[in-house]
C-alpha positions in Angstrom: -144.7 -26.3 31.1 -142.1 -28.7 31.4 -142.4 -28.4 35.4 -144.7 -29.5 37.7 -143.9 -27.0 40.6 -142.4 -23.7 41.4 -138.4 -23.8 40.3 -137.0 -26.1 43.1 -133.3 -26.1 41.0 -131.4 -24.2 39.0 -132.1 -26.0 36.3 -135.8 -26.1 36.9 -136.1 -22.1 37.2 -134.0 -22.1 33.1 -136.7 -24.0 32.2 -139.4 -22.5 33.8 -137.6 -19.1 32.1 -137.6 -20.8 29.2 -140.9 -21.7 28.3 -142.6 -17.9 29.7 -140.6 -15.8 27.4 -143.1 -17.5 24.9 -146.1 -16.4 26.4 -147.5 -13.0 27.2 -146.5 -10.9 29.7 -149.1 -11.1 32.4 -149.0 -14.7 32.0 -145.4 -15.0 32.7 -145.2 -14.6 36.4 -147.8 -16.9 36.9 -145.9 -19.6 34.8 -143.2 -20.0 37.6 -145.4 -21.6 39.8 -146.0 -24.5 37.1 -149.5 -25.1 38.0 -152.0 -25.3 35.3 -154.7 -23.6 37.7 -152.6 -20.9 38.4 -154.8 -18.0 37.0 -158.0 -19.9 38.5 -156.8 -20.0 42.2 -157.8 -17.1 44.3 -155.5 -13.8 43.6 -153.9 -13.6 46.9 -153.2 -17.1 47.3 -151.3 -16.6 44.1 -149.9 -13.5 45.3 -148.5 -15.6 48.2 -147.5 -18.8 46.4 -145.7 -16.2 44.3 -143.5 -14.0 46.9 -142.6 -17.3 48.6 -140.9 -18.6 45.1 -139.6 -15.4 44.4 -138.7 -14.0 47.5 -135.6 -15.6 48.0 -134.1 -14.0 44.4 -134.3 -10.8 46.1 -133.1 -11.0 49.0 -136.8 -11.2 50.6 -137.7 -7.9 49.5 -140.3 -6.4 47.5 -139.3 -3.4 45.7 -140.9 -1.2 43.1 -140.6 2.4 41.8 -144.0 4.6 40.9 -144.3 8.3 39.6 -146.1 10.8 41.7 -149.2 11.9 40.2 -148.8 15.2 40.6 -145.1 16.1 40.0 -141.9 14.2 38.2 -140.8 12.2 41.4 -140.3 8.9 41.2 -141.1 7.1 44.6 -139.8 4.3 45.8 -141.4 1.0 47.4 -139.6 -1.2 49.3 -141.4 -4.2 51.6 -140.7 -6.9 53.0 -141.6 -10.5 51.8 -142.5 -11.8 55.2 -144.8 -9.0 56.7 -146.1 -9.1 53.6 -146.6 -12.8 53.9 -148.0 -12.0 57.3 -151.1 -10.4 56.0 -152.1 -13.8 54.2 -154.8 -16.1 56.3 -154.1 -19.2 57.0 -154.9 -21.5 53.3 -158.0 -23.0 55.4 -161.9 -22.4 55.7 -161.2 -18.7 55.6 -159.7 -18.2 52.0 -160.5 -20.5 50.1 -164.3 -21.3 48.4 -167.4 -19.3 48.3 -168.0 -17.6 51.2 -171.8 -15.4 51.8 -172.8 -12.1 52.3 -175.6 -10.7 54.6 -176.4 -7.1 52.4 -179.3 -5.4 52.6 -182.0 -8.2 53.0 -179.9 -10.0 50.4 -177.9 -13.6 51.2 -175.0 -12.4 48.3 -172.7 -16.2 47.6 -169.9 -14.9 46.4 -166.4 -16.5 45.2 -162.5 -14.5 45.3 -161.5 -13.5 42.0 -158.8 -14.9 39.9 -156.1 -13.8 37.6 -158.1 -15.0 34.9 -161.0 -12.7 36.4 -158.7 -9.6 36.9 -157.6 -10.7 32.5 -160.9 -10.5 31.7 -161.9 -7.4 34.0 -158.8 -5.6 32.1 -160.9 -5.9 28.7 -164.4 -4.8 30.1 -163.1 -0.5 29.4 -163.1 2.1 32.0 -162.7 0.8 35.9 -166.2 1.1 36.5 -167.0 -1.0 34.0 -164.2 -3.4 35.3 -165.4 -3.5 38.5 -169.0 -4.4 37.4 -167.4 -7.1 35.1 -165.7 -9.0 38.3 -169.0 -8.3 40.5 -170.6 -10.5 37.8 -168.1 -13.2 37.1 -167.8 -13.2 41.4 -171.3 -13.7 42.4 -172.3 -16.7 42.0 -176.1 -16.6 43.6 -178.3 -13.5 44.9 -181.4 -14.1 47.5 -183.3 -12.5 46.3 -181.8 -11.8 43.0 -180.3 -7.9 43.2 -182.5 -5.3 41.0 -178.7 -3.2 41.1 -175.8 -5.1 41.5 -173.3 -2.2 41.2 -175.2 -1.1 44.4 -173.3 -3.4 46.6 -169.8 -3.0 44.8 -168.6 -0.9 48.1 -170.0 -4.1 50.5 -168.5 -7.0 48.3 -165.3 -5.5 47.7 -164.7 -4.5 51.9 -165.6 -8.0 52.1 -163.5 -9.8 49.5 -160.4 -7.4 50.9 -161.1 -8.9 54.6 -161.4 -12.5 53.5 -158.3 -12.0 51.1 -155.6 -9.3 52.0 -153.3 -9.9 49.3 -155.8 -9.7 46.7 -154.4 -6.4 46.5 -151.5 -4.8 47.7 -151.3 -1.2 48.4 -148.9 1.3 49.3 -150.0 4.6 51.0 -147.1 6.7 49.6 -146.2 10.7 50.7 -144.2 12.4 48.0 -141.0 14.1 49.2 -141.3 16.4 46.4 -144.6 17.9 46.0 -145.7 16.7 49.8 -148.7 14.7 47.5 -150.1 11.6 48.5 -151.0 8.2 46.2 -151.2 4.8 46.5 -149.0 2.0 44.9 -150.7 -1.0 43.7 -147.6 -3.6 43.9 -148.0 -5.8 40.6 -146.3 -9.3 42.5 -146.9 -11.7 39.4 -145.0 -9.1 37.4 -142.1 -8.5 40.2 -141.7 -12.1 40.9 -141.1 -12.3 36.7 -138.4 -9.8 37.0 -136.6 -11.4 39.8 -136.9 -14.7 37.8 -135.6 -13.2 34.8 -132.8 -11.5 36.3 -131.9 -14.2 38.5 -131.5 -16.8 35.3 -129.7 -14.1 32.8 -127.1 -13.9 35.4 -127.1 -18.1 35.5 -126.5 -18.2 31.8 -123.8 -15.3 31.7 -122.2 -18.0 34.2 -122.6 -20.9 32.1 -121.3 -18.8 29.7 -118.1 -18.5 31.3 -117.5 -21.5 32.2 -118.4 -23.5 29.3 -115.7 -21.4 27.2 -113.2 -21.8 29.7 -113.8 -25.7 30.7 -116.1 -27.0 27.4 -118.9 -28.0 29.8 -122.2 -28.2 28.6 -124.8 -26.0 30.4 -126.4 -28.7 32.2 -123.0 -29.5 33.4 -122.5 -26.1 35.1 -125.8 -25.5 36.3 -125.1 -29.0 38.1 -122.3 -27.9 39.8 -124.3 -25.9 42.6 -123.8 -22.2 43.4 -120.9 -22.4 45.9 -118.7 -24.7 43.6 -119.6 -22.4 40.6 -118.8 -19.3 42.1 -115.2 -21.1 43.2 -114.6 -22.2 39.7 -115.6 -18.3 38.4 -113.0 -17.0 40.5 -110.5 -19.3 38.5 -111.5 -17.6 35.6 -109.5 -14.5 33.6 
């Protein structure tokens, strides 16, 4: 990355831009926080870091569109960045490092999981298997050691959603079509990567305008600033 933090600047978010379109996709949202830990910090911290980068590209909402499982309505999801913000604990004791379990006669030390857990959980095969995969990479020590693991799935994840709300973000949704109900699962690394790359194809068509009208370079008219950019794109045929 050739950024050390989330894209503080115009020309720091290009960049930013810039160097994710190289990488894969569910890497790419991620990439415009510019931290190398990124995908080993705790999913809702990331999910946080990320709205409060991207939030202010859309106007501080969240928005998304799913299909309803059961007929061919598309529903749509809008949120707000702050209540969702709202839902994160304070970065303190509470979210951040292992944290233990009381389960059964067991003392279950457990850590959050991470992108790079949820990447690897992707490649395990069918969601049980998935969710198995992430018990495993998550628990770190069992007293005494657990003759089923999958046995306290239901206990560690009502624990890890507690500790860490925006580990997942959910939607309970009613269809206006079919009267149906679902659940949206909001995928915030890949909607902050939307917002990013809408916000900086819209910079370049302006540097594009500008530079044929006036010959500036591109670091020239992302320099300008927004409010002295948009005056000289008003001067423009």
């Amino acid at each position: 990355m050739t950024v050390v933090g989330p894209p503080a600047t115009e020309v720091a978010l290009v960049h930013a831009w810039d160097d994710a379109l190289g990488q894969p996709a569910p890497r790419r949202g991620l990439l415009l926080l510019g931290r190398p830990d990124a995908d080993r910090l705790p999913v809702g911290e990331v999910t946080a870091l990320l709205l409060a980068t991207a939030g202010g590209w859309t106007g501080g909402r969240v928005a998304t569109t799913v299909d309803c499982p059961t007929c061919p309505e598309q529903l749509e999801v809008t949120l707000t960045v702050a209540d969702l913000l709202a839902a994160a604990p304070q970065r303190a004791d509470r979210a951040t490092g292992p944290f233990t379990l009381r389960w059964r006669g067991h003392r279950l030390t457990l850590r959050l999981p991470t992108p790079a857990d949820l990447a690897g959980a992707a490649g395990a095969g069918d969601a049980a298997a998935a969710e198995r995969w992430l018990l495993d990479a998550c628990l770190l020590d069992a007293d005494p050691p657990l003759a089923d693991p999958s046995a306290a799935l239901p206990a560690v994840s009502a624990a890890m959603a507690e500790r860490d709300p925006l580990g997942v973000v959910a939607v309970a949704l009613t269809c206006p079509g079919c009267g149906g109900g679902t659940e949206a699962l909001l995928d915030v690394p890949a909607w902050a990567w939307h917002a990013a790359d809408v916000r900086v194809r819209r910079l370049l068509d302006e540097v594009h305008r500008l530079a044929r009208a006036y010959g500036w370079s591109e670091a020239e008219v992302l320099a300008l600033g927004p409010h002295r950019r948009a005056a000289y794109l008003e001067r423009v045929p």
